[in-house]
C-alpha positions in Angstrom: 8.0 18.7 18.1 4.9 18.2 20.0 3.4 14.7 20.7 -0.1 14.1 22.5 -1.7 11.1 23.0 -5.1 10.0 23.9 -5.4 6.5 25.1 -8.5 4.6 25.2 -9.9 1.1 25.0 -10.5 1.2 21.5 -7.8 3.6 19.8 -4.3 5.3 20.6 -4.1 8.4 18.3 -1.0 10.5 18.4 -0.8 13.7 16.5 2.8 15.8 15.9 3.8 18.6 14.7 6.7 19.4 13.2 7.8 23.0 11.7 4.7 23.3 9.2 3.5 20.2 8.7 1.5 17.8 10.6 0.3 13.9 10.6 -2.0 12.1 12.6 -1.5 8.4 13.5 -4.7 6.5 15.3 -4.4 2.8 15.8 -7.2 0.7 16.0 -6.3 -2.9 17.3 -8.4 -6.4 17.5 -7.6 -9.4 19.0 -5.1 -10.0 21.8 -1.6 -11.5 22.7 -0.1 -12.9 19.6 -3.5 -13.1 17.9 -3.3 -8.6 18.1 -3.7 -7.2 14.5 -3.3 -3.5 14.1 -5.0 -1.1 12.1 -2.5 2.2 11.6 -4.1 5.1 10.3 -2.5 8.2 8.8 -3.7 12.0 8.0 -1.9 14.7 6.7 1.4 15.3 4.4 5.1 13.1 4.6 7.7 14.8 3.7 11.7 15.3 5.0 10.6 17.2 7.7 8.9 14.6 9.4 9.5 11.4 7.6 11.1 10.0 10.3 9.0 10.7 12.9 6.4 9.1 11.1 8.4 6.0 10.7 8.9 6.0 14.2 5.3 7.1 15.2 4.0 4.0 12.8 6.4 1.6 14.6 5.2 2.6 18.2 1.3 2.3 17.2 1.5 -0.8 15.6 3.2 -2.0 19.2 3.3 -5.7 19.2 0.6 -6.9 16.7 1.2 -10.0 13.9 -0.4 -8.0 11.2 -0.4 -4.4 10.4 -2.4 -2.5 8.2 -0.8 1.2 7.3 -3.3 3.0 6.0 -2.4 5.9 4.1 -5.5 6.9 2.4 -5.7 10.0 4.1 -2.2 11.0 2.7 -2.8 13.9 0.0 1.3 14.3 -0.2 4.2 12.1 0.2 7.8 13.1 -0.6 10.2 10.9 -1.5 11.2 10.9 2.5 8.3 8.6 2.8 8.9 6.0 0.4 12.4 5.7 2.7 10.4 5.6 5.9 8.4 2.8 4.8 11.6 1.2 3.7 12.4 1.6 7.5 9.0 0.4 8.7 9.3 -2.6 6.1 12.9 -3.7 7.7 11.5 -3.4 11.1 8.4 -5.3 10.6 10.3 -7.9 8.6 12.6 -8.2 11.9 9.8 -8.6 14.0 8.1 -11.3 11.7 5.3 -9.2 11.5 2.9 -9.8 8.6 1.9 -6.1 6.8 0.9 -4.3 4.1 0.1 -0.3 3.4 -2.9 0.9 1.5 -2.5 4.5 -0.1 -4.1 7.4 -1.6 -3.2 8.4 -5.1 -0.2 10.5 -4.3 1.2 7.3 -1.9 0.5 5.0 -5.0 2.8 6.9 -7.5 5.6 7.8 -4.8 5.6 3.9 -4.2 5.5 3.3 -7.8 8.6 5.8 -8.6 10.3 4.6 -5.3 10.0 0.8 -5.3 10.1 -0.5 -8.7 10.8 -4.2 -7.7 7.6 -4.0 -5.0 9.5 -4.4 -1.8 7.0 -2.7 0.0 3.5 -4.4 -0.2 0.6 -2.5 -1.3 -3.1 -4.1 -0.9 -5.2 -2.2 -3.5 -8.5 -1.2 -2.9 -10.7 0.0 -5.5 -12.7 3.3 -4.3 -16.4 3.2 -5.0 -17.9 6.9 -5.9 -21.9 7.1 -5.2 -21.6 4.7 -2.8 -22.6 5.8 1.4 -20.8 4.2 4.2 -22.5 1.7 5.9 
């Protein structure tokens, strides 16, 4: 596995690789002390190969913030690996009394919907505009 970091005022992204697959984890953070929310953001494929290195990787970015946000729109495949790592990220978070919530692409959505029936892990929805530019 190889891990690189680049650190600056703004972001910490960390990218890994592992056999075939790889994922991408930038953090974007506001606010400071126990105020700090956290922004995780996610690119490329979960899977068994490197579900728990994204658990892990998730856990570490999110550092020491109240509120996370997991963003996993960027997520074109998740295996059933994932839906266990987020499991992992959820127990964690809940330990930490740390406020979250993890919003997916399609393929996120109906692991999550297969994988936690009962809603354990929570989802925010947000409804994707077409036609519409970024600001």
């Amino acid at each position: 596995m190889t891990v690189t970091s680049i650190r600056s005022r703004s972001a910490d992204s960390r990218s890994f690789c592992v056999a075939s697959t790889s994922l991408t984890v930038a953090c974007r953070t506001r606010g400071r002390g126990r105020d700090k929310e956290a922004t995780v953001a996610v690119a490329g494929e979960v899977d068994a190969a490197n579900a728990k290195h994204f658990a892990h990787a998730v856990r570490e970015a999110a550092g020491a913030s109240r509120a996370v946000v997991v963003d996993l729109t960027d997520v074109p495949f998740m295996a059933f690996d994932g839906a266990s790592a987020l499991y992992a990220i959820s127990a964690h978070f809940s330990r930490e009394d740390v406020a979250w919530c993890v919003v997916g692409s399609p393929a996120v959505a109906r692991v999550l919907q297969l994988c936690d029936p009962e809603g354990l892990i929570p989802q925010a929805v947000v409804p994707m505009l077409r036609g519409v530019e970024p600001a």
